[in-house]
N, C-alpha and C positions, 0 to 999 in steps of 0.2 A: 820498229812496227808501232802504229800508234794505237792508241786503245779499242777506237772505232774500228779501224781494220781487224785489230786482233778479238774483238766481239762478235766481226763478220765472220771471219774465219770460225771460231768455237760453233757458233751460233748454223756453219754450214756440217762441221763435223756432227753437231750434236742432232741434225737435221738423218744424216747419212746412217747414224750409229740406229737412229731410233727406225728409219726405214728397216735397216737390214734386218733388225731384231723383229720388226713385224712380220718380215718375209717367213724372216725362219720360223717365228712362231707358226704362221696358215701352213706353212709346208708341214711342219710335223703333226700339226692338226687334220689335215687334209692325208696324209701318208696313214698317221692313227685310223682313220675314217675308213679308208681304203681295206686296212687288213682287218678290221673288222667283218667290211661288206664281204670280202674274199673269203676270210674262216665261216662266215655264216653261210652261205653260201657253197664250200667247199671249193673257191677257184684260186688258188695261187696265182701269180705272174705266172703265164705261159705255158699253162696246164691244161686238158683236154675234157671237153664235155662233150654229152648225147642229148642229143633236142628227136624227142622221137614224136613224129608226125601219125596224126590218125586219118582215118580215113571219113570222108563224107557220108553219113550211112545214110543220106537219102538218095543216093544214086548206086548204081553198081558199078558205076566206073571208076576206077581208083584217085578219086579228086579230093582236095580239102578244100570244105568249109571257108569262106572269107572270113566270118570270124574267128577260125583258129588260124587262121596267115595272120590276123594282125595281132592273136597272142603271139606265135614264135620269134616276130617281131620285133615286138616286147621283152622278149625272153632274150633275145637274141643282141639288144642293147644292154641289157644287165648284164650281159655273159663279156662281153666288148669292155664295158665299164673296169672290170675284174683283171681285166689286160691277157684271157685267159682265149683258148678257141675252141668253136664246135663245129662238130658233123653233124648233121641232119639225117636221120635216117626215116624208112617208113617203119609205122608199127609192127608189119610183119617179118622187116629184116634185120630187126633190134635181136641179134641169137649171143649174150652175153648175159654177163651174172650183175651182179648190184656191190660199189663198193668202192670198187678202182676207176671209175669214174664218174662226174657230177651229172645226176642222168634229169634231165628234166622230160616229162611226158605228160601229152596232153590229148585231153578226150576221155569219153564215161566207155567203160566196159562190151556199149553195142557200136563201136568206131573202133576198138583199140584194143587189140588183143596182147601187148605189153600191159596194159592195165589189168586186162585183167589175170594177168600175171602177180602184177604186184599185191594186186588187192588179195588174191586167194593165201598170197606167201606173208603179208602185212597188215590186214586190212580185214582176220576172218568178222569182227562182227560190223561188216558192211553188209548189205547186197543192195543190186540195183536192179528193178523191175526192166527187163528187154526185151520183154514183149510188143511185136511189131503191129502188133493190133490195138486201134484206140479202146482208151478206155481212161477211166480215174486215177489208175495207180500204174500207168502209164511213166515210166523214166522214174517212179518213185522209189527214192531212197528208205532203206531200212537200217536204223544204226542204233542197236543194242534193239531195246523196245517200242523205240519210237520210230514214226513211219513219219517222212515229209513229201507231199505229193504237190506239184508242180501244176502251178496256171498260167499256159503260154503265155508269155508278154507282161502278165501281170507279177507274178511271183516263182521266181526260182531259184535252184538251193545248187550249190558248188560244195562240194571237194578240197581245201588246200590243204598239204599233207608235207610235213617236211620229215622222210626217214631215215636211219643210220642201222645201220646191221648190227643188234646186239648192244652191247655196251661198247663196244669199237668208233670211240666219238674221230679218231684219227680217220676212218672210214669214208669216203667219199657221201654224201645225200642223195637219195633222188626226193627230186621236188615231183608231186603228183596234182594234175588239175585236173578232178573229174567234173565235171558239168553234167544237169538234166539235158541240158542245149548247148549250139556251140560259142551262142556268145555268151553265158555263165564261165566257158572256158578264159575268156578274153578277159572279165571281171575279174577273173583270181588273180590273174598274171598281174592285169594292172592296182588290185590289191596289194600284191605281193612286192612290186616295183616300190608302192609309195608308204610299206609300210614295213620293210623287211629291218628297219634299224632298229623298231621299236619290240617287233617279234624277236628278233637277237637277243634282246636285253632281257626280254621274259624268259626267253627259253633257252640260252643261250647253246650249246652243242646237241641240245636233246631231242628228239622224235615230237613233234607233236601235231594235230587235225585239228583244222578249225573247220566246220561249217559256217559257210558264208551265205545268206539272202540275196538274191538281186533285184532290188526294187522297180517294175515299171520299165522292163526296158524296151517295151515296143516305142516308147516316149525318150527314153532318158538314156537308152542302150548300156553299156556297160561300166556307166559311173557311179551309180546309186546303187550302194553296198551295204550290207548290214551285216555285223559280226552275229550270230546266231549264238556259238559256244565252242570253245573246246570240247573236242567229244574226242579225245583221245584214248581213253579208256575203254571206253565204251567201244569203237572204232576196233582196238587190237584186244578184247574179249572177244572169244569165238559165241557165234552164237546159237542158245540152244535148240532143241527140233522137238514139239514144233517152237518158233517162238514167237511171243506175247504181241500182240499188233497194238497200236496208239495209233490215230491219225490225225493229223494235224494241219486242215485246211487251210489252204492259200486266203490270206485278208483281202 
């Protein structure tokens, strides 16, 4: 073998060795990535989830909302991603506990009476104004002392809520997306889609609420997002009677 050959040769192994070792690198990066997305999350390989559907509350007819079909959507590719599957159920025939499985629900308390299930068992210093009559504090949120009331189209306040039962982080989540409207709903989801890596890392197995802004969406619909605060605390303090009102109009 002459040296040129034998230079071609090394020079193809050395080509082949340094492939493979890339491979393997992405893969075990990519596999890291995965069980990450899966723990935080709560979806193992091949594990079962609840996608509970609320109802349209401007109609009497038991329909949903277009923009809570392109949250489930959304919800429903993360849940794919995780290599995990779900049932869809309505909000009125969700008749289980929280825990054993990864329950995502969506819609505010006057569409979903799962929610407001959770919120009374999770969630006491919430309330949400359900009042079907207009008015200012119309869909407005109450969380601890402070009031956020809602201007169609202009400014509106979401819900994301990731809980675990107790200190039982082994425990299955439900993820919670209450919305003033139902495309705040759609904004959390895809929130939560482009941002759940970095919420992992703050929070990692733990409970925590964020309220979310949604900027302008009769314009800009459900991309223009603002993080308002964690109000987790605040969120699972029950709240006193009567209690303190702040109101905090839409900019």
């Amino acid at each position: 073998m002459t040296d040129d050959v034998r230079n071609i040769v090394l020079g193809v192994l050395a080509t082949g060795v340094s492939a493979a070792l890339g491979w393997i690198a992405r893969t075990y990066l990519w596999k890291r990535k995965l069980r990450r997305k899966q723990a935080f999350f709560g979806l193992p390989e091949n594990s079962e989830s609840l996608l509970v559907v609320n109802r349209d509350s401007a109609t009497a007819e038991p329909a949903v909302h277009r923009f809570d079909v392109f949250a489930l959507l959304e919800l429903s590719a993360l849940i794919k991603d995780c290599g995990a599957h779900v049932q869809v159920v309505t909000q009125d025939a969700a008749h289980q506990g929280f825990g054993e499985r990864t329950e995502f629900c969506v819609g505010g308390p006057a569409s979903n009476r799962r929610m407001v299930a959770h919120m009374a068992a999770m969630l006491p210093g919430v309330r949400v104004n359900v009042d079907p009559e207009p008015g200012p504090d119309r869909g407005a949120f109450q969380i601890g002392s402070e009031r956020y009331r809602m201007d169609p189209g202009i400014t509106e306040y979401v819900l994301l809520a990731r809980l675990t039962v107790g200190e039982r982080h082994e425990t299955r989540p439900v993820f919670l997306f209450c919305g003033q409207r139902a495309i705040t709903n759609q904004a959390a989801t895809r929130y939560l889609a482009r941002n759940h890596e970095r919420l992992a890392r703050k929070h990692g197995p733990n409970s925590f609420v964020l309220l979310l802004k949604v900027i302008n969406s009769q314009a800009y619909g459900p991309d223009v997002v603002e993080l308002v605060g964690d109000v987790t605390k605040s969120a699972q303090t029950p709240l006193p009677a009567p209690a303190p009102r702040k109101t905090h109009r839409a900019e």
